[in-house]
C-alpha positions in Angstrom: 64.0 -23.6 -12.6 60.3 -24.5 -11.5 58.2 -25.2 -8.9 59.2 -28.3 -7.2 56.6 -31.1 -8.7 55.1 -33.3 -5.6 57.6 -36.5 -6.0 60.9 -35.0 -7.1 63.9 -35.8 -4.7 64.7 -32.8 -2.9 68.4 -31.4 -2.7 70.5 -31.8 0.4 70.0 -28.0 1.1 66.2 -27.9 0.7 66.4 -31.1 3.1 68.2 -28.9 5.3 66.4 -25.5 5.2 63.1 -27.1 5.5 63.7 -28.9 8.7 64.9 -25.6 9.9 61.7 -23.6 8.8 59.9 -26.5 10.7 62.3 -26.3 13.5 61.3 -22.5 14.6 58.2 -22.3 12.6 58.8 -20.4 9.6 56.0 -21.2 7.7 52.6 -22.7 8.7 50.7 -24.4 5.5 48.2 -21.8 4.3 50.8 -19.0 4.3 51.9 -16.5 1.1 55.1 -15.3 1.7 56.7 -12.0 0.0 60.2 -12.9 -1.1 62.9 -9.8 -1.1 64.8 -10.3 -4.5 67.4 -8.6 -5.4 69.1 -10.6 -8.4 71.5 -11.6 -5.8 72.8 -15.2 -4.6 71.5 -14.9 -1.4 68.0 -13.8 -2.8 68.2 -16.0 -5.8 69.2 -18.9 -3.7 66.3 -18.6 -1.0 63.5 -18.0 -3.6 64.7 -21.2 -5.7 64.4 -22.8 -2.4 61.2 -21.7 -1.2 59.7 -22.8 -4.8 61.7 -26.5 -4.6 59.6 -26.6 -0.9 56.5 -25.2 -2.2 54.4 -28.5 -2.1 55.7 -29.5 1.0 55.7 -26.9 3.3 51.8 -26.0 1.8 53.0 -22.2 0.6 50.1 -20.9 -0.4 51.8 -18.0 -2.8 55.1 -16.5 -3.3 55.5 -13.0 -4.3 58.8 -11.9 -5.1 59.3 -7.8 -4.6 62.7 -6.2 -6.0 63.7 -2.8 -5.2 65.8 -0.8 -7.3 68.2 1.5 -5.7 69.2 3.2 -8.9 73.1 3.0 -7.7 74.3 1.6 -10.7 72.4 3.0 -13.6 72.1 0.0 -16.1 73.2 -2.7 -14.4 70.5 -1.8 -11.7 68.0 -2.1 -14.7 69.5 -5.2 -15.5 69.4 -6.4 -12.0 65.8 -5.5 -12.4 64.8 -7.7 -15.4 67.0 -10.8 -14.4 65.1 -10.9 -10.2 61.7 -10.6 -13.0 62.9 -13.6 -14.8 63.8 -15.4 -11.5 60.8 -14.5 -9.9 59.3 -16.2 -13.2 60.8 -19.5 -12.9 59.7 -19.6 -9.5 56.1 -19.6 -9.9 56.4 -16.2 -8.2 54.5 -12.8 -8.8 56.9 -9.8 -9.1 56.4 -6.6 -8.1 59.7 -3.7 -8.2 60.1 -0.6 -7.1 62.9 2.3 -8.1 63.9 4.9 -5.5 66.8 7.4 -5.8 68.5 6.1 -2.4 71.0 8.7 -2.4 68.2 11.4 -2.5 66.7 9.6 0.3 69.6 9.1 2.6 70.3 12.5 2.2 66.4 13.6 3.0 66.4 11.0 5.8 69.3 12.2 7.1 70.9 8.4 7.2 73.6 6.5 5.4 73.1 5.0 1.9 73.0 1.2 3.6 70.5 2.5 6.6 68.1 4.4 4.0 68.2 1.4 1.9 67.5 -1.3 4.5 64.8 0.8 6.3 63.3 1.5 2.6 63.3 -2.8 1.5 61.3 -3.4 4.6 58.9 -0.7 4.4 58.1 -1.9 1.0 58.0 -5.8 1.9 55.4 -4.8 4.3 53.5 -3.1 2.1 53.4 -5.8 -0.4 52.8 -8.5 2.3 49.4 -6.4 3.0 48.4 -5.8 -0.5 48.8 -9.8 -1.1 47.3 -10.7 2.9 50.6 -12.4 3.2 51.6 -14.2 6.7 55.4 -13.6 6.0 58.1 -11.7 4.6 61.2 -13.7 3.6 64.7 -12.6 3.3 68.2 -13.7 2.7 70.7 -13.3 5.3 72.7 -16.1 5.8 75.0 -17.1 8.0 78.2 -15.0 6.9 75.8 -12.3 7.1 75.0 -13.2 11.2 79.2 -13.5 11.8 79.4 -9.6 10.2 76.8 -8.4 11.8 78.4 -9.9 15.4 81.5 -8.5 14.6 80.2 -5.3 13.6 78.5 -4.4 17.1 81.6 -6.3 19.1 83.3 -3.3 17.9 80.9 -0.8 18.1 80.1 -2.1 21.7 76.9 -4.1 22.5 74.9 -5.9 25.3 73.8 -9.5 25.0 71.1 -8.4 23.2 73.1 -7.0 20.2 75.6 -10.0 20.5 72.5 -12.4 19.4 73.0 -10.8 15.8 70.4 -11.1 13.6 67.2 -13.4 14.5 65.7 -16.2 12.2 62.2 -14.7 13.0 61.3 -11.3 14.2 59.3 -10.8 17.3 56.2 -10.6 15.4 56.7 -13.8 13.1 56.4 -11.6 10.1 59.9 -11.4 9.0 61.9 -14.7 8.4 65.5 -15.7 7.8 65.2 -19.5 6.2 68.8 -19.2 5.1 70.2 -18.2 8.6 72.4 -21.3 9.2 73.5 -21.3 5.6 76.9 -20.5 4.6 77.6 -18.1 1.6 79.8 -21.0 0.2 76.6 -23.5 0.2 74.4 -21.0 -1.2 77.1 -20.0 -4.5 77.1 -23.8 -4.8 73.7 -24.5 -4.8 73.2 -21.8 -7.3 76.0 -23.5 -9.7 74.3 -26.8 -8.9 70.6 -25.5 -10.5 72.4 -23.8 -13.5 71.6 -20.3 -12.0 73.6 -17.3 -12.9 72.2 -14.7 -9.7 73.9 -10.9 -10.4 76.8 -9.7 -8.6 76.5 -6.5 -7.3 80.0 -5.0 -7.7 79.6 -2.4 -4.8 80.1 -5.0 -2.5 83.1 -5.8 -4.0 84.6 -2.3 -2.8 86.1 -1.7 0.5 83.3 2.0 1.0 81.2 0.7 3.5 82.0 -0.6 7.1 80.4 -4.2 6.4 82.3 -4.6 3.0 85.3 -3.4 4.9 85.1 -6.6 7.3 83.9 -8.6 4.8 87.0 -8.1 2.5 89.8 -6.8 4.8 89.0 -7.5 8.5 87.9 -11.2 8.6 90.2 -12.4 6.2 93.0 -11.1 8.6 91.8 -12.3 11.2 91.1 -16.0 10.0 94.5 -16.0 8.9 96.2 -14.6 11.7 94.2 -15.6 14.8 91.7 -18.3 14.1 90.8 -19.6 10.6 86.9 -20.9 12.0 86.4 -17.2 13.2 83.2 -17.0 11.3 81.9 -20.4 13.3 82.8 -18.9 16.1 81.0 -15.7 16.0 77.6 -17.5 15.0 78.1 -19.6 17.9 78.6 -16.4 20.0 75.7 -15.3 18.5 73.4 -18.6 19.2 74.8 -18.2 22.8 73.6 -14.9 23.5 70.7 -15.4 22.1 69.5 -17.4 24.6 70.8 -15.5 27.3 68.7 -12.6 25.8 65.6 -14.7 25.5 65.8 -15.3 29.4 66.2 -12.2 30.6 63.5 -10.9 27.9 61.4 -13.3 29.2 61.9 -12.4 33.1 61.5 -8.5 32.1 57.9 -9.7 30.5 56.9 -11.6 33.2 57.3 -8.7 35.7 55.8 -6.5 33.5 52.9 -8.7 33.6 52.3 -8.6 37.4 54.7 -11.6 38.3 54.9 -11.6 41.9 52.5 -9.1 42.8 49.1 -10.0 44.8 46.2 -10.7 42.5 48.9 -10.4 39.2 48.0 -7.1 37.9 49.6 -5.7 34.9 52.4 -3.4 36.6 53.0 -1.6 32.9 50.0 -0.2 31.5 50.1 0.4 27.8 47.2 2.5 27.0 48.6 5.3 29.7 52.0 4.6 28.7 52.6 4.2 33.2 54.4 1.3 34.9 54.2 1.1 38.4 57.7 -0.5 39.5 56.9 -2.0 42.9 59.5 -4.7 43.2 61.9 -3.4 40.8 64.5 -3.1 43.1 64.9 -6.8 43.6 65.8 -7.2 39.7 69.0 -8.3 38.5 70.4 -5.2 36.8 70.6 -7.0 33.3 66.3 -7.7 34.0 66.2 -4.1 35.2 67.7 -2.5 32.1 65.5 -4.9 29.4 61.9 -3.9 31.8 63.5 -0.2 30.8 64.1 -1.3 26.9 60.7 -3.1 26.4 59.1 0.0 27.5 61.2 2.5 25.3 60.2 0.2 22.2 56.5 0.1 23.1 56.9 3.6 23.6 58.9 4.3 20.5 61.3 6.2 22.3 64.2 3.6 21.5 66.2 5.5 19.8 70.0 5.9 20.6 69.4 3.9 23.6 72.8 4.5 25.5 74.2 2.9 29.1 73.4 6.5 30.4 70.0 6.7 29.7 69.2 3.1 31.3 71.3 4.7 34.5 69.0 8.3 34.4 65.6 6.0 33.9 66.8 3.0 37.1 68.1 6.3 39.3 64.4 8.1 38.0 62.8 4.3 40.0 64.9 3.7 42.7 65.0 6.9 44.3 62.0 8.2 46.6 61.8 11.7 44.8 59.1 13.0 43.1 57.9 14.6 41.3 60.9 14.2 39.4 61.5 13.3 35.3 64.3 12.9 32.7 64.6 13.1 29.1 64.6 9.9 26.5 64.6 11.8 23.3 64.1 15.0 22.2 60.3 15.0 22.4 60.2 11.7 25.0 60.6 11.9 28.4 59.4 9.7 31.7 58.2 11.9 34.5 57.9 9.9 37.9 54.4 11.2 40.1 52.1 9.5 42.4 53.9 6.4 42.4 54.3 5.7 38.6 56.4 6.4 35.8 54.5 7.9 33.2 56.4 7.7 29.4 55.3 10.1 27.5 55.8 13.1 24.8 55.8 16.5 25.2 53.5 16.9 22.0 51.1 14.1 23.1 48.2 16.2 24.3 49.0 19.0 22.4 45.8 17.8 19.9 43.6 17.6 23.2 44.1 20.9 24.0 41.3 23.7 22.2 42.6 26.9 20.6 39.5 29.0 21.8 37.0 28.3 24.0 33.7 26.7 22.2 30.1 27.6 23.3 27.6 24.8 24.4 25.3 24.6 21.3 22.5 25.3 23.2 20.3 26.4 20.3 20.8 23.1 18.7 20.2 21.2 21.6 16.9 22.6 22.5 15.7 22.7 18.6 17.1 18.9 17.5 17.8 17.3 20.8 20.7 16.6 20.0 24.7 17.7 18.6 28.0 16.4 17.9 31.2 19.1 18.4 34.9 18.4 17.3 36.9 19.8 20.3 40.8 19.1 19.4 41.2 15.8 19.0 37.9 14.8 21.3 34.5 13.4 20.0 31.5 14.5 22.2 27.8 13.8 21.5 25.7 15.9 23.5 21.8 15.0 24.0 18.7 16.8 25.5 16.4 14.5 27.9 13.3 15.2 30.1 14.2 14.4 33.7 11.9 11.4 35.2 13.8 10.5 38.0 17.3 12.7 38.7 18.6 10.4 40.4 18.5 7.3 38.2 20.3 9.8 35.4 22.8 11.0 38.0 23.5 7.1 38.5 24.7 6.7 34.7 27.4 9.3 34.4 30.7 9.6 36.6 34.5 9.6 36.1 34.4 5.8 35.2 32.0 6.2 32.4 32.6 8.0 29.8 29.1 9.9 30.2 27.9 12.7 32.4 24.6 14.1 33.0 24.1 17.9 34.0 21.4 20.1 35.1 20.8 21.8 32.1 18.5 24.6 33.4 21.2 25.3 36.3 24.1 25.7 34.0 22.7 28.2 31.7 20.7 30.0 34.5 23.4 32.8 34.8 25.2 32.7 31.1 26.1 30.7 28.1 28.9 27.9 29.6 31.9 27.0 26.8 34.3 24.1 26.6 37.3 25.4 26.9 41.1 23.7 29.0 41.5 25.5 32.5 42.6 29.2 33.3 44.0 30.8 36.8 41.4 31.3 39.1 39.4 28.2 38.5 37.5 26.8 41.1 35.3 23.6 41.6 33.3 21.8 44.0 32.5 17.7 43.7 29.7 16.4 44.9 29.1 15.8 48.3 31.9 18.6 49.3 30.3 22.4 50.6 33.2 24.5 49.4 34.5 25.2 46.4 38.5 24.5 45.8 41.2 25.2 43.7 41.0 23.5 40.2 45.0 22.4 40.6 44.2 21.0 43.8 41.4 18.9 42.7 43.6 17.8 39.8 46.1 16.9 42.8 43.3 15.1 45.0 42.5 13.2 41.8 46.2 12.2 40.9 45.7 13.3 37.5 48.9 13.7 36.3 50.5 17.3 35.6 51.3 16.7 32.0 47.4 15.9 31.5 45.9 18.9 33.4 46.4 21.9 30.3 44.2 19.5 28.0 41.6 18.5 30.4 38.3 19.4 29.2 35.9 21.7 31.2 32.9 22.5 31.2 32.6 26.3 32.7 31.0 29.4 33.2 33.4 32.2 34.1 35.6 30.6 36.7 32.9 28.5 37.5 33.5 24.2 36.6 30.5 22.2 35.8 32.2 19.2 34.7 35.8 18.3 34.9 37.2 16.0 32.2 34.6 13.1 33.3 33.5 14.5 36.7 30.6 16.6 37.2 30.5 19.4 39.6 28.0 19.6 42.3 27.2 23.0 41.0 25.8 21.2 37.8 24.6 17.7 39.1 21.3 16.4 38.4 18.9 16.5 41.6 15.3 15.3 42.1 14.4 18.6 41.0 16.3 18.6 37.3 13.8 19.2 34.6 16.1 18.3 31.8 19.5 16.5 31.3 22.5 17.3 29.5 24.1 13.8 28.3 27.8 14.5 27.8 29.4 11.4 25.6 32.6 10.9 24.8 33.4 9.4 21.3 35.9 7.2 19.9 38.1 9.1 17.6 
């Protein structure tokens, strides 16, 4: 086998596979594409493919990555050396790499077939990265969709699950070219080019729960109940997956703003908040995807279960709050001040400061100037002359990122630290004349209560200067400030 030379008649299933990589955009001209290889038909089949299409699709580069499982001792290693040799033929770099899967599984706490699966992809991505590949190839063909819908019809799925396996993966990394392909086509190709792919005789054993329906199950039932069961289920399959694609797309659009005056976002991603005005009107099967587009942005969707869409839709709908309930272990959604905030319990753990830190006033007053590492926060603190108080006092606020302090009326009475709040903290904004109580200004603000332990402060005693990005009138720059405390805040 080589490349396909510009010219040469195509065979009836390249015809075929490259009108469906066309079809749904496979492959753009330009692109390198990792090939998984095992040493398999499947594999074997989809890499002679992608070489025989080469010219005419405009692949840029194959590179064909084989992972070796060590299952099977030697004939893994000759698995190895044969997916080298195809990879050869191909035009194809080849890259392989050995894990002990059964070590793995047992470290990962997963089955043999989940640790393997989870590992394959984990490497193909690293391999599309070193190369600056566009896509990751791999072999699942159509056989491999009416398993996979079988599998979950009796595990129990949504529409979402029925839709099997998709020929591209919501980012348009990973692709499926040999989707619609039956195992039967692919064995014959393979005979067809003189290819002699390896057979991996664990899948010939009735251990695993997809070998079992490959080998028992379906054969029953195509001989007792309906000999095109296989058609069927990819049909199902095609079906739901455009039922999913509808309701994914009306979840989207109302987490987009659809409806809502002006089209504001309604889910925020970079504070994790959604604010589910109108989410009563959605039809429940809209409802529940809003719910599991959030728990995967979140990474909280694992063992996603009927219940938990029920706790989360009973969390929106009712008028209580504060109120929250669990997602995971270390995920939860708490519901405040109108939103529902998804969030860890360990997410602002690295914000919060083991001791309190002194302001480096020393340093300041020598350099002008200091940097200080407070958990995970960046500040950059700087030392100016006042000209006009008022124009500094312009430049810093809650919005900005920077505050500027009186530094002469901070450190009049004592050395202020950086430190998160204590009881007894008290604070007064500008323009009020009384102090009040730190929690309730964290209430007047609405910042949220699983924010308020790793809120920075600025503070002397019980005394706040500057609250997160809010400085205290007992430290804001007047027309009589002599010199200014710039406060930055730093990307990480």
């Amino acid at each position: 086998m080589k490349p396909q030379r510009q010219g040469v008649a195509l065979t009836p299933l390249a015809r075929e596979v490259a009108e469906k990589i066309r079809a749904y955009e496979m492959i753009t001209p330009g692109d390198r594409v990792v090939v998984g290889l095992s040493g398999g038909p499947d594999s074997v089949c989809l890499i002679s493919l992608l070489a025989e299409l080469r010219e005419i699709l405009g692949i840029r580069s194959l590179h064909a990555v084989h992972v070796n499982h060590g299952l099977r001792g030697e004939e893994s290693d000759a698995d190895q050396a044969y997916a080298e040799h195809i990879a050869e033929m191909a035009g194809a770099s080849f890259d392989t790499v050995f894990c002990d899967i059964r070590r793995l599984a047992k470290e990962q706490r997963l089955g043999e077939e989940e640790a393997g699966r989870k590992l394959r992809y984990e490497t193909f991505e690293q391999y599309r990265q070193r190369y600056g590949a566009q896509r990751i190839a791999v072999a699942h063909n159509r056989n491999d969709q009416a398993e996979t819908v079988l599998m979950r019809l009796l595990r129990g799925t949504g529409v979402r699950g029925l839709s099997g396996i998709s020929r591209i993966r919501d980012d348009g990394i990973v692709i499926r070219p040999l989707l619609d392909t039956s195992r039967e086509e692919i064995e014959a190709y393979c005979r067809a080019r003189g290819l002699s792919p390896r057979t991996d005789r664990t899948n010939l054993q009735p251990v695993y729960t997809r070998n079992r329906l490959r080998l028992e199950l379906i054969p029953q039932l195509e001989r007792d109940y309906n000999p095109r069961l296989q058609e069927a289920l990819v049909r199902l399959a095609d079906q739901a997956a455009e039922a999913d694609e509808f309701i994914r797309e009306n979840a989207l659009a109302y987490l987009r703003g659809s409806g809502r005056a002006g089209g504001t976002p309604r889910w925020k991603p970079e504070e994790a908040s959604l604010e589910p005005d109108g989410f009563e009107n959605l039809h429940k099967a809209v409802a529940d995807r809003v719910i599991l587009e959030i728990l995967e942005a979140t990474g909280a969707a694992a063992n996603v279960t009927a219940d938990l869409f029920h706790r989360v839709r009973q969390l929106i709908l009712t008028g209580a709050e504060p109120a929250e309930t669990d997602l995971t272990g270390n995920a939860y959604v708490r519901k405040m001040y109108g939103k529902l905030w998804f969030l860890r319990r360990d997410q602002y753990d690295t914000r919060k400061l083991e001791a309190p830190v002194p302001l480096p006033l020393t340093r300041l007053e020598k350099e002008g100037m200091a940097e200080l590492e407070l958990g995970a926060v960046r500040l950059r603190l700087s030392l100016h002359r006042s000209v006009s108080g008022n124009s500094a006092n312009r430049r810093s606020g809650r919005g900005t990122g920077r505050a500027a302090l009186d530094l002469d009326r901070i450190v009049a009475e004592g050395l202020p630290v950086f430190r998160n709040r204590r009881p007894g903290d008290r604070f007064r904004p500008i323009g009020m004349k009384g102090r009040k109580k730190l929690q309730d200004y964290f209430t007047d603000r609405k910042i949220p209560r699983q924010e308020r332990d790793a809120v920075l402060l600025l503070a002397r005693g019980h005394d706040i200067f500057l609250a997160g990005r809010e400085v205290g009138a007992d430290g804001a720059v007047t027309a009589e400030t002599r010199r200014i405390l710039m406060i930055e805040e730093l990307e990480p």
